[in-house]
Every structure is written in C-alpha cells, then in structure tokens.
C-alpha positions as CSV (number, residue, x, y, z in Angstrom):
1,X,96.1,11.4,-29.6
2,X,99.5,10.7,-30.4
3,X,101.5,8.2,-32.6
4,X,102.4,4.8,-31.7
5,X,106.1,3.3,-31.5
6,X,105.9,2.0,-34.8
7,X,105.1,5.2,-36.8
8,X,107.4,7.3,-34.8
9,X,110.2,5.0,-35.8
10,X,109.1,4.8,-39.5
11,X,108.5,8.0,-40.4
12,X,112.1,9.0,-39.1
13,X,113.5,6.7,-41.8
14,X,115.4,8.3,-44.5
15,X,112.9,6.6,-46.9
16,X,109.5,5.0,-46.3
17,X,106.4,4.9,-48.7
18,X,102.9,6.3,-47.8
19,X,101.3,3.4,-48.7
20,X,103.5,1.3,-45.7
21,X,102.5,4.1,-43.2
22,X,98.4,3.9,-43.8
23,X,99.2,-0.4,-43.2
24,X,100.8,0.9,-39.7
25,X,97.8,3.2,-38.9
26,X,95.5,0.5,-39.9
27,X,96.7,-1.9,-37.3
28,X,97.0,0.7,-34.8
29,X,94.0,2.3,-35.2
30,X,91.3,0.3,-37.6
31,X,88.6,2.5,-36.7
32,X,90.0,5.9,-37.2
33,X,88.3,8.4,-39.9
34,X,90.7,8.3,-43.2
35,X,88.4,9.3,-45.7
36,X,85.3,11.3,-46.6
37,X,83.3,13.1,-49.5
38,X,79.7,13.6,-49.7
39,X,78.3,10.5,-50.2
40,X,80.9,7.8,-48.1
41,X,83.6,7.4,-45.7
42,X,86.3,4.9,-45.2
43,X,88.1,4.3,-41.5
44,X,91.6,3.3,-41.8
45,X,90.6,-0.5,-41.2
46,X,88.2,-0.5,-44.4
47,X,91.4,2.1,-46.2
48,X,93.9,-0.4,-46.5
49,X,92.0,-3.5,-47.3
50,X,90.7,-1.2,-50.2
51,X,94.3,-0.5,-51.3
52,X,94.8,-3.8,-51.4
53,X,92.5,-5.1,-53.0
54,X,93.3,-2.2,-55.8
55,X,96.6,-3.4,-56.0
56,X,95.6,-6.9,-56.1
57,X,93.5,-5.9,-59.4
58,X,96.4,-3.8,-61.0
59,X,98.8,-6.7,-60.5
60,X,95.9,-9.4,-62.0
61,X,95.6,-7.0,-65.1
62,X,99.3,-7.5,-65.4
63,X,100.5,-4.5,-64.6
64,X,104.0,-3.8,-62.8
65,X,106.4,-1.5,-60.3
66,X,107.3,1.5,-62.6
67,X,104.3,0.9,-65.1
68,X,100.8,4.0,-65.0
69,X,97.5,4.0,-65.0
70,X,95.6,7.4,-65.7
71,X,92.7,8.9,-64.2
72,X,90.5,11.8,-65.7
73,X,87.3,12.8,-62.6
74,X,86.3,14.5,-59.6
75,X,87.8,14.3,-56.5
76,X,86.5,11.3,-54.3
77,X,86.8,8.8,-52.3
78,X,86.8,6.0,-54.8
79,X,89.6,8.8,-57.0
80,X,91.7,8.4,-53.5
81,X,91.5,4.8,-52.8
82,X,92.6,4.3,-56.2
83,X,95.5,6.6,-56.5
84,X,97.0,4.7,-53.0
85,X,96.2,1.0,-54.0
86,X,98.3,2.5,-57.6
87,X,101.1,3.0,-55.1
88,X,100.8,-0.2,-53.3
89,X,101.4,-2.2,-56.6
90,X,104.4,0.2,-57.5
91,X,102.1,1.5,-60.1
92,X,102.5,5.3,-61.2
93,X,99.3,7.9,-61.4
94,X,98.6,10.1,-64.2
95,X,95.7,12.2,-62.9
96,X,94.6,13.9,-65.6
97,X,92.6,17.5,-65.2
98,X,89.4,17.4,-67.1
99,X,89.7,21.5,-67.8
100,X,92.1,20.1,-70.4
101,X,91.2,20.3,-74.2
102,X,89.8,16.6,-75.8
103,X,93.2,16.7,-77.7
104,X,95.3,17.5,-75.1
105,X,93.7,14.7,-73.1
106,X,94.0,12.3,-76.1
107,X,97.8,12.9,-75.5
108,X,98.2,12.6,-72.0
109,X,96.2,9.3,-71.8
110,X,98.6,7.9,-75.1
111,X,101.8,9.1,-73.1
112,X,101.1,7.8,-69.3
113,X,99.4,4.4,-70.2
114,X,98.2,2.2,-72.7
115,X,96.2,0.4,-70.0
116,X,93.5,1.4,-68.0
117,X,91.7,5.1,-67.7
118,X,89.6,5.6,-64.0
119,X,86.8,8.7,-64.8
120,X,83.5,9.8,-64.0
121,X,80.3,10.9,-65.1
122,X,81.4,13.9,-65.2
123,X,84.5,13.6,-67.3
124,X,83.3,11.2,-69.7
125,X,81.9,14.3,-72.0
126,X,85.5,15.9,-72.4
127,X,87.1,12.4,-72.9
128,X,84.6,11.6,-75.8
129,X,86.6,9.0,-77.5
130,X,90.3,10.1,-77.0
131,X,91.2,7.2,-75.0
132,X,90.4,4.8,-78.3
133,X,91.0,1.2,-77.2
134,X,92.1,2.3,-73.7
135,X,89.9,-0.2,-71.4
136,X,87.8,2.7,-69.4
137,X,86.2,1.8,-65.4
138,X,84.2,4.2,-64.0
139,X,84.7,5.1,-60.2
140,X,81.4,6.3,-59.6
141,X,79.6,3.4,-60.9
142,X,78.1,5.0,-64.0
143,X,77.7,3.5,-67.2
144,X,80.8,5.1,-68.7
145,X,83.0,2.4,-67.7
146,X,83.4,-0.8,-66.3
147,X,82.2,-0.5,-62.7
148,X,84.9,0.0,-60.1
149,X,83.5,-1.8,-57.7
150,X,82.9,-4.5,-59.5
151,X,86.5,-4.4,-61.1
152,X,88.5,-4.7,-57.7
153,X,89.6,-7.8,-56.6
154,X,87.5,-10.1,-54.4
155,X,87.4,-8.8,-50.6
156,X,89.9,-10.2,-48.7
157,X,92.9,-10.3,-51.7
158,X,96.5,-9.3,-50.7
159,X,98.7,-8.2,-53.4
160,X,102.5,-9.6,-54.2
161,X,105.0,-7.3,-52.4
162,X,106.0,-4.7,-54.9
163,X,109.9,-3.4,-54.8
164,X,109.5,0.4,-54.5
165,X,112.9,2.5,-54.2
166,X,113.9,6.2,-53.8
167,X,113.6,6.7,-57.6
168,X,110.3,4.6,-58.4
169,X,107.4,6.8,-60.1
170,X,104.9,8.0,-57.4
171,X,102.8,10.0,-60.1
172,X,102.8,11.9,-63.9
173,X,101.5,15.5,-63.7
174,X,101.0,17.0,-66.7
175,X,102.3,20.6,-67.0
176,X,99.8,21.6,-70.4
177,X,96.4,20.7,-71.0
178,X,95.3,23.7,-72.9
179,X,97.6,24.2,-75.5
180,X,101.1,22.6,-77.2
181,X,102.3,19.3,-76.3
182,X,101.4,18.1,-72.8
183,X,104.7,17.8,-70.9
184,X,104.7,14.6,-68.0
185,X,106.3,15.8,-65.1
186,X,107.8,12.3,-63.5
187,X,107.6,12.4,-60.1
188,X,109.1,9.8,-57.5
189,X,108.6,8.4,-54.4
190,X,111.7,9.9,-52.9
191,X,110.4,13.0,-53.5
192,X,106.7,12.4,-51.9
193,X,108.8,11.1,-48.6
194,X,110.7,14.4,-48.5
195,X,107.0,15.9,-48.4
196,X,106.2,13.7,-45.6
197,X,109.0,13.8,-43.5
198,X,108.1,17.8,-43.6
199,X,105.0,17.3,-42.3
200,X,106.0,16.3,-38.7
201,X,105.9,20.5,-38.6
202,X,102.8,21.3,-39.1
203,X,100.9,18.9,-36.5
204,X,99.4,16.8,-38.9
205,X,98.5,13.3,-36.8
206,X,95.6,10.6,-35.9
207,X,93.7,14.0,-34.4
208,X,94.0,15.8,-37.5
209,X,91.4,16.3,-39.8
210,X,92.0,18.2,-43.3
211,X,89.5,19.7,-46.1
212,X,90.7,19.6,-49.7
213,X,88.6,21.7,-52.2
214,X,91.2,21.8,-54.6
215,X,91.4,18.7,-56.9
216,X,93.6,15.3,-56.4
217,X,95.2,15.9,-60.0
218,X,96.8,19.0,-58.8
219,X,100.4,19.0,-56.6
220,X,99.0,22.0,-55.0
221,X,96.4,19.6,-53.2
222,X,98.7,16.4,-53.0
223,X,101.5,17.9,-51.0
224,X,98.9,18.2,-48.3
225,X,96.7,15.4,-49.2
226,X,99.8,12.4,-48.9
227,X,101.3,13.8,-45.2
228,X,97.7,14.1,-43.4
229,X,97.0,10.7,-44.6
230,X,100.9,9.1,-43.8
231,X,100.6,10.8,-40.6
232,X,96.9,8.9,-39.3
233,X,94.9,12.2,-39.6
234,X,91.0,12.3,-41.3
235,X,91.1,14.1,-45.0
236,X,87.5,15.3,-46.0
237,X,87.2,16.1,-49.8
238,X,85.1,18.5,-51.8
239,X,84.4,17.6,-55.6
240,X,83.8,21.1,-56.0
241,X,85.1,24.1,-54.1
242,X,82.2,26.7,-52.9
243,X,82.9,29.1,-50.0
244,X,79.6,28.6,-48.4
245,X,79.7,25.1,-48.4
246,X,83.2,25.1,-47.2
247,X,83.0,27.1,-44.5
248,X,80.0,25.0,-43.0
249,X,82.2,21.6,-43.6
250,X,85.1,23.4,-41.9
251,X,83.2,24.1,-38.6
252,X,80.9,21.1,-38.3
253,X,84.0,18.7,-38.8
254,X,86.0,21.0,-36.6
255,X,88.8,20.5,-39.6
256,X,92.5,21.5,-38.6
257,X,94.2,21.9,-42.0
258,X,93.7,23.1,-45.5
259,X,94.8,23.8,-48.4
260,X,93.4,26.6,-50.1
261,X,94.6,29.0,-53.4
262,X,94.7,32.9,-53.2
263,X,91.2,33.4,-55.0
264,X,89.6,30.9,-52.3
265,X,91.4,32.8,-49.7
266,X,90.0,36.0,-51.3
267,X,86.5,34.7,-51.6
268,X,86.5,33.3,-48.3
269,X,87.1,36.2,-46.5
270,X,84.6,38.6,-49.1
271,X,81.7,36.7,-47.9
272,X,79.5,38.6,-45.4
273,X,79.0,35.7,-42.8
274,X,82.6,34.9,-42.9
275,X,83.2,35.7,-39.3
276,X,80.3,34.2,-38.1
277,X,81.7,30.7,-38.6
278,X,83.3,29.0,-35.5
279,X,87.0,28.1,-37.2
280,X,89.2,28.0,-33.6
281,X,89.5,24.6,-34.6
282,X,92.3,25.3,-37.2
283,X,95.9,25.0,-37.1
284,X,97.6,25.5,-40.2
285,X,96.1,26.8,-43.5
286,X,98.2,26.3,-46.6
287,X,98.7,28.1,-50.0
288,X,100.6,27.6,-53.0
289,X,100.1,27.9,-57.1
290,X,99.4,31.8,-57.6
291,X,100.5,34.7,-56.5
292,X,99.2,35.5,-53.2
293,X,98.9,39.6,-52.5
294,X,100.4,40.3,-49.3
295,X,96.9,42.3,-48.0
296,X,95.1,39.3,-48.8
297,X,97.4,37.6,-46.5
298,X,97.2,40.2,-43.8
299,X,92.9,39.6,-43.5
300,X,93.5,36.1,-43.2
301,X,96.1,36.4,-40.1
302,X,93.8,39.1,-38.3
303,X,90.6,37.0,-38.9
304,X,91.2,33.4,-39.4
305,X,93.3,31.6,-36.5
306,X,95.5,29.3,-37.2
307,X,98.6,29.7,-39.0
308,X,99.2,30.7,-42.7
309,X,102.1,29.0,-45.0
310,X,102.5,29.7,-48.2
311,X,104.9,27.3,-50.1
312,X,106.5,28.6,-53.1
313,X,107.4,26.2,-56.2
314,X,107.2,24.1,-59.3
315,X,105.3,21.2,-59.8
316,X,108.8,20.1,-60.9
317,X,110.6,20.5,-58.2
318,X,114.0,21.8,-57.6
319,X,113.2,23.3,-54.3
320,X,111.0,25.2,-52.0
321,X,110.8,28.4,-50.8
322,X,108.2,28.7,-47.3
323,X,106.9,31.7,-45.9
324,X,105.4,31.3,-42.2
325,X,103.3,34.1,-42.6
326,X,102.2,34.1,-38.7
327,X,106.2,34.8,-37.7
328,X,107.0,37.1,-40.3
329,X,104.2,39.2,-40.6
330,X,106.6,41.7,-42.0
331,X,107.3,39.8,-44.5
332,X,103.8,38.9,-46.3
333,X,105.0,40.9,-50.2
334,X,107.4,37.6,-50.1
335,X,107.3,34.1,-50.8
336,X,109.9,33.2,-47.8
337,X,112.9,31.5,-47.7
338,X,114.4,28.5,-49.4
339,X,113.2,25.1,-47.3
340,X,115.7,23.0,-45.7
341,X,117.4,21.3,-48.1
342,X,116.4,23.3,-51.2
343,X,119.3,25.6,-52.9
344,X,117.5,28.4,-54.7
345,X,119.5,30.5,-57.0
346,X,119.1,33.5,-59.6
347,X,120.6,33.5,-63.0
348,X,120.5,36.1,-65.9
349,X,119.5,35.6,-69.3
350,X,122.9,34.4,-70.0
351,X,122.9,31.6,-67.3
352,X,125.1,33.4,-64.8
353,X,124.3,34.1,-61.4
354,X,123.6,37.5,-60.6
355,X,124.7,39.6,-58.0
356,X,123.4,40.2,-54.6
357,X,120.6,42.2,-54.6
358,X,119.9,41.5,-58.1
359,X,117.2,40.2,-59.9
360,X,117.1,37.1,-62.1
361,X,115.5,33.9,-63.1
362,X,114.6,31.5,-60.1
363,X,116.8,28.4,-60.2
364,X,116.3,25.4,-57.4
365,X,117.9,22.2,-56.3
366,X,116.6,19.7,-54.0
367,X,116.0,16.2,-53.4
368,X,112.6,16.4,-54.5
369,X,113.4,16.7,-58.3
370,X,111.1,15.5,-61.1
371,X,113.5,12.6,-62.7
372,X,112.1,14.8,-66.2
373,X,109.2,15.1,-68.7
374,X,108.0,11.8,-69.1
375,X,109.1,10.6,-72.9
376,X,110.7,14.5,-73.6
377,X,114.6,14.1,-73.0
378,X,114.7,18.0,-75.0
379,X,112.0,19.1,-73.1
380,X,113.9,17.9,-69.5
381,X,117.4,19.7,-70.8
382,X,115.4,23.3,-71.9
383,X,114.1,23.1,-67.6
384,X,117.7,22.2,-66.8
385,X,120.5,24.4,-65.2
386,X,123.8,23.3,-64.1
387,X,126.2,25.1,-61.9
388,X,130.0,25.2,-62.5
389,X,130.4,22.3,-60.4
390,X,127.9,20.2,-62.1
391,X,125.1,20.6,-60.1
392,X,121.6,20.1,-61.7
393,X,118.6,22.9,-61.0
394,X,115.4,23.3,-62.2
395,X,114.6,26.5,-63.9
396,X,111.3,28.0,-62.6
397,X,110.9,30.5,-65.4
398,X,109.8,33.4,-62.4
399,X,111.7,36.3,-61.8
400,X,112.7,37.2,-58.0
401,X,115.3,38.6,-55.5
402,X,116.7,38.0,-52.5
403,X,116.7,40.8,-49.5
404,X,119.3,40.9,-47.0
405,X,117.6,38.6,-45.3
406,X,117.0,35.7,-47.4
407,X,113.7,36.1,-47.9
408,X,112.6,35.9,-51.9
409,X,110.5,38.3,-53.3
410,X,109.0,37.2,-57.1
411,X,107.6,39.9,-59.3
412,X,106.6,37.8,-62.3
413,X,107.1,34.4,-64.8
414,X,110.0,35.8,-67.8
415,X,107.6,35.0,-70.5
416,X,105.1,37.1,-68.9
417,X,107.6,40.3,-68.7
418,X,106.5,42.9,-70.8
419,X,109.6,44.3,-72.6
420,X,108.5,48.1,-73.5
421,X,110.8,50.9,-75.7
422,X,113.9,48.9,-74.3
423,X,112.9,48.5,-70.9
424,X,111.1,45.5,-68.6
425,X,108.1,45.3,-67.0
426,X,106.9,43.5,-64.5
427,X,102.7,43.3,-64.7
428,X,102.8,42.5,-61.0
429,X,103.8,45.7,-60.3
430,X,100.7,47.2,-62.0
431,X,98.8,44.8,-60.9
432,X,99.4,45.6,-57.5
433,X,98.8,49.2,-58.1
434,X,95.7,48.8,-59.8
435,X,93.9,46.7,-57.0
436,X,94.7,50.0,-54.5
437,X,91.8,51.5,-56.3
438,X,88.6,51.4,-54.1
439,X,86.4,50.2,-57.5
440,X,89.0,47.2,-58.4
441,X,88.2,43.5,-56.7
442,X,91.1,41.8,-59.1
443,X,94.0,42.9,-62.0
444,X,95.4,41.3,-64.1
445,X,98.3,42.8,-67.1
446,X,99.7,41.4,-70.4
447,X,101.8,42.7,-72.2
448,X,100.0,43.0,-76.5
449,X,102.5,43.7,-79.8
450,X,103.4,47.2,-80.3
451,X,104.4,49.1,-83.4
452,X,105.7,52.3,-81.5
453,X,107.6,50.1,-78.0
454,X,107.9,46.6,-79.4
455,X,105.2,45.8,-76.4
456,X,102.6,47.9,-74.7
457,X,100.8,47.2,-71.1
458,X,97.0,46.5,-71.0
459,X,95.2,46.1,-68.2
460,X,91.5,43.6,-67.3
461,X,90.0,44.5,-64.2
462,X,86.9,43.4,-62.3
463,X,85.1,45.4,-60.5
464,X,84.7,45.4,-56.4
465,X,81.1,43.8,-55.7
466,X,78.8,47.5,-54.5
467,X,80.9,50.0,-55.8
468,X,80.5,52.3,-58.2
469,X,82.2,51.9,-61.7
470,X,84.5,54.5,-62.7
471,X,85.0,55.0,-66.8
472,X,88.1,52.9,-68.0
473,X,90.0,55.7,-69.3
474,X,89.8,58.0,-65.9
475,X,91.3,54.1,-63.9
476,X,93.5,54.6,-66.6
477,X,95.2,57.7,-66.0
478,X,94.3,57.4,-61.9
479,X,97.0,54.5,-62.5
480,X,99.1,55.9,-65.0
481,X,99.1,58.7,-62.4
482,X,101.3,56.4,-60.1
483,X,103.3,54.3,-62.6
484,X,106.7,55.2,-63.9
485,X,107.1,56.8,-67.2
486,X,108.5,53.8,-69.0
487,X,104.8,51.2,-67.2
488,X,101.7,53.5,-67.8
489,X,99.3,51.2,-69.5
490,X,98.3,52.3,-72.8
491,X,94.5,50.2,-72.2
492,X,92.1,49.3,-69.3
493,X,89.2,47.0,-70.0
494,X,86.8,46.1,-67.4
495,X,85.8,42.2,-67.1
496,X,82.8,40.3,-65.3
497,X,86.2,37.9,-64.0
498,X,89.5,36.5,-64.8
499,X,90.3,33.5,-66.8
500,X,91.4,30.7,-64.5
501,X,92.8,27.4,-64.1
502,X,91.4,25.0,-61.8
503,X,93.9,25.6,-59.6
504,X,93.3,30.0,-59.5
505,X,96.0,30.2,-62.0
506,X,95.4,33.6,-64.3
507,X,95.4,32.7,-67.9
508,X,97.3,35.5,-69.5
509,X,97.0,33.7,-72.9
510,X,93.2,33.6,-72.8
511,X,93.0,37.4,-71.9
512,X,95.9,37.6,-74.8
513,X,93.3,36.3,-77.2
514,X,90.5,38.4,-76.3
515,X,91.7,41.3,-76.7
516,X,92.7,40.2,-80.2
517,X,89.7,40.1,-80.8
518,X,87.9,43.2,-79.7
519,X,87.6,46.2,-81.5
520,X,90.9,48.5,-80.6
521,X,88.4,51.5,-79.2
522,X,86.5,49.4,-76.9
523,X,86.4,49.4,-73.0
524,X,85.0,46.0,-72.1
525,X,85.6,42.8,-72.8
C-alpha cells in the first residue's frame, strides 16, 4: 500500500508536525488500523477526531502552545490519544515513569505543570498525594480521577489552530526518578521531525504494523512510536512486556517493526519455543538504551529475520550513532557510526579532543538537541561542550573510540569507571569476560571504596537457567585467570537477577547499596 501525493509531499518538508500527518492519513485512509492494546482499537478516522477533541478540552481548560500537562500510567490507547491531541493544542507531555520514588514524582509533577495529571489505576498507589491540588483524570475510567472520557470535549469539537514552530516543546522526559533532583529534558518538535524524516528508511508506512512493549514515557519507545504513526502504519501496544505473550501478538498480527531492549532481546531468544513462532513477517527490529552484547546480537541475525538496528544515544540529544547490524555483521562489539547529521566527538577529562585512536568522553551535535533541563540553566551548562568555534555538544558521560573506520565502540559511562591503584577500568570489560563462563546468564561490575587501590572491582552474577553452580571464589579466580593484573576482581556474588530500570537499564547504584550492606565474607546477595 503506498502513500498518497499528499504525504509524500509533506513529509519531504523541512518541518512538519506529527499531529498534521495523522489529519492527512485520516482523510486518506479513515478506516486504517492506528491503534491497539488489549482491550480497544482506534482506525485513523476515529484517531484524529479523538485528538481533536483532546485538544479541544486542553484549550477549554485554558491551556496554551508551549504550556504541559503530565501523565503518570501504563501504556494505552487512551495514554496515546492523549499524548497526540497534547500536540495538537501545542501542548507539551511530561510522561512520568511510575518506577519513580513518591518524592521524585512529587517533583516532576511541580516542575512540568501545575494543571492537569492523566494516570491509572495502577499508578494512583505510587502518586498517593504528591500531586496536592493538581486536578487528576483518570484514563482508564477508574475512580482515581475524573473520567477521561467524560472530560473530552463533546464529539464533533475542532480545536483553534495552535502556532507550533521548530523550537515549540514536543515533550519533558525526566532524566531521575530514583534519586537527586529530577532533571526535565525539553524536547522540541524540531527534533521529533528529524526522527520522522529518518523513518522513510526503515519502511515504516500504511502496511506497517509495529509492537511496543516498552512504555510511552520512555524515548527509547517514542522514537519508534511517533514515525510508524506519521507514516499511516498500525502501532499495537503492550502495558506490560512478557516474552510469551509477545511472541504470540507478533505472529498473529503479522507485526513488521519493534522496538525491543537487550534483556528482551535476550529473553526472547532463551525461551524454548522461540523458533517455533512464524515471525517472516518482520522487517526491522530496533534497540537502544543498554548495552547490547555483540553475541546477543549475533542469535538474533541468525534466528530472527528481519533487520537489526541499534541506535546509540541520549535522551538529550546531541546526536546519533546507528549500527545496521544485518550489513555489518563484523561489526556487532560496536554501536555504529554517527547518523547523518550528527557530529560525535571525544574529549578528555580536560575538554580537549583526543587523538585518533584514542579514547575519551562521547561528545554530539545535531539538530535534535534538547533546548536544556526544563527550569535547570546550571544543570543544562554542566551537559554542555563547546568547540573552539562555538559549537554547542551534548556530553553523553560514556566513554568510546573510533576505529579506522568510523565505527564507535563504547566501553562504559565515566562515573561508572573504576579507578584502581592509579589505573582505569572499564566493568564492561569484565563483564564481558565473565558472561564467557558456561554457568553465567548476565554480569554486572561496580567498582566499591578501597583502603589498599582507592577502588576495587566486584562482580553480581546470575546464574544460566540448568546449569550447574560453581562456588564464587573458583568464578573468581576462572576470571581473574583472564583479566589483567591491574582488573582481577577482588569479589564475586551470585544474584537471583539484576536491578533494572523499566527500560533494562542496570542499576549500578542499587547493587552499590547492597553490597554495603552484606557481611564483607559473604557470597550471595
């Protein structure tokens, strides 16, 4: 099926909005899929009169282009109409995750808006009574809230035209939501074009139909979510991600895209009836947020079809590095090369730019910049760099280098380097040896205080599902055995599983705070 005049000439503009291209899909094709979760399902048609008639309500409650609304719940259909009819009315989002701490929430929702907070059932627990006078509307219909269906305005309404520009806010994400202040990441609608106008690669279209088990309040899901809606295609979403359940959604709807993070990838492909699922039907998997090991990528070229990009970057911005894992199967221990239009750089800890060959800090520039923390001017100058001709970069914190052949290799975030007798570490590079071991499923290393080396190496491992455990002292010195003098690991402790985000991020600082707490001759924890 392919695109109409209209679209084909719109999306080639140097700036559209994605709210504009669902109205051109909606004429075009009323009846076409757009939406889905478990319990409803929206054609285009029914889409866009729904964003409208969001953006009739916002602009009723007397809200304005460049003013935010939060949301705190589960991905849904009702979470997605209401993040585009936001856009409609030039209104910002500020999806907030619910893994976040009741304070940290309190924050968020006292930074992004003083207006209106959009949750769930789910959520309401964690929100308790942060929000304070915050008027609350519940999108599910519960008794947490005002209903939402009830809030909309009446079928049929058509909002004023709202002036949205290159710079207007498309969306707050919020950086911390565990601990410290939560930092607003501001991003614009310039930037969410650039997204979109990269899409045209990766065949996304009215034919296309894309499964999100990730959540809408993460980037990693949005910079799929936004192109397979702005280019007509059907997004199906999972409130929560389970790999059976995925895997029979992905070959009954016959879905074409995804966007998946490493430990989804990895428990994906453990599951015994993985290849017994019919998934011809994809084109292009996506992953981005963690580090994604390059044997993992290896089982999912040889078993999964379709191709595999991983996009590397900050939630910032500042550029993008791609790796087309399917063409450069040589390549998989990388994260790719800079995207068109991003200028990735490395610096040392003195803010110049190292060397060829060198490693340093990661350093981007692209048109898809946050404007800065939302309300944090310091904050937005401590994440800036500036070149010797003024240029303004985003510093990612992550150490890499560059091969001869572009192509950027990271080994780990600076604050997680492990700085030992003088000398750096890199806990990747354990990591990675520790997960050759036929009895280790995952690793991860931090790096704990030292009286002897200033810092000291400590490993948590889980074991490999069926095979047998070997003592944490003898996976100790098998690793040691194959480390350099200066990264032997001074503990292993064995774990039922990793800390992790929402989003499969490791939580070093939770591990950090276990071990605190254990007794210093154990080998669990």
């Amino acid at each position: 099926m392919s695109q109409s005049p209209d679209f084909d000439t719109f999306v080639q503009q140097d700036f559209g909005t994605i709210a504009d291209a669902i109205r051109l899909h909606a004429a075009a094709r009323p009846d076409n899929p757009a939406l889905r979760d478990d319990e409803a399902s929206l054609s285009y048609g029914q889409l866009d009169a729904l964003m409208d008639r969001v953006a009739a309500a916002l602009q009723r409650d007397g809200l304005k282009t460049g003013d935010a609304v939060a949301v705190c719940a589960a991905s849904s259909v009702n979470y997605a109409v209401l993040f585009l009819g936001a856009l409609r009315a030039g209104v910002a989002v500020a999806p907030l995750a619910p893994s976040s701490t009741p304070a940290s929430l309190a924050r968020m929702v006292q930074d992004a808006t003083g207006r209106l907070l959009f949750l769930d059932a789910g959520t309401v627990e964690v929100l308790g009574e942060v929000s304070g006078g915050v008027r609350r509307i519940a999108l599910d219909g519960s008794a947490h809230g005002e209903s939402f269906d009830a809030w909309l305005a009446a079928p049929g309404a058509r909002p004023a035209p709202a002036p949205v520009e290159r710079g207007t806010p498309f969306n707050i994400i919020y950086s911390s939501g565990t601990t410290g202040e939560p930092k607003g990441i501001v991003q614009a609608h310039g930037m969410r074009w650039a997204h979109v106008r990269r899409g045209v690669t990766y065949g996304y279209g009215p034919q296309s139909v894309t499964l999100l088990s990730t959540p809408l309040y993460s980037n990693t899901t949005l910079v799929v979510f936004f192109p397979s809606l702005a280019y007509g295609g059907s997004v199906s979403l999972m409130a929560k991600f389970d790999a059976a359940r995925y895997l029979q959604l992905a070959q009954q709807q016959r879905v074409s895209h995804t966007m998946l993070v490493p430990v989804q990838y990895q428990r994906l492909m453990a599951r015994p009836d993985f290849d017994r699922h019919d998934l011809s039907s994809f084109h292009f998997k996506f992953s981005t947020s963690a580090p994604f090991n390059a044997a993992l990528k290896a089982d999912v070229l040889k078993r999964w079809p379709g191709g595999l990009v991983e996009f590397y970057g900050m939630t910032e911005g500042g550029g993008t590095c791609i790796l087309e894992a399917h063409l450069h199967p040589d390549k998989l221990h990388t994260v790719g090369r800079p995207a068109e239009g991003s200028d990735i750089r490395l610096i040392d800890e003195a803010g110049n730019e190292v060397a060829p060959g060198e490693a340093g800090e990661v350093v981007g520039h692209s048109a898809g910049m946050m404007t800065g923390y939302h309300g944090q001017p310091e904050k937005t100058r401590e994440a800036e760099w500036f070149d010797a001709g003024g240029k303004r970069f985003i510093r990612t914190g992550d150490i890499g280098r560059f091969d001869a052949e572009g192509f950027l290799t990271l080994f780990d975030r600076r604050k997680d380097m492990i700085i030992s007798g003088g000398f750096n570490i890199y806990p990747s590079d354990l990591e990675a040896v520790l997960r050759q071991h036929p009895a280790v499923q995952e690793a991860s290393v931090v790096g704990v205080p030292s009286q002897e080396w200033g810092e000291t190496p400590v490993g948590f491992v889980v074991a490999r599902e069926g095979v047998e455990l070997v003592e944490a002292e003898a996976l100790r010195a098998w690793a040691n055995a194959q480390l350099g003098k200066t990264q032997r690991l001074s503990r292993i402790l064995w774990v039922n599983e990793l800390p992790r985000s929402a989003i499969g991020k490791v939580l070093k600082r939770e591990l950090r705070d276990r071990l605190a707490t254990l007794d210093p001759q154990a080998g669990s924890a």
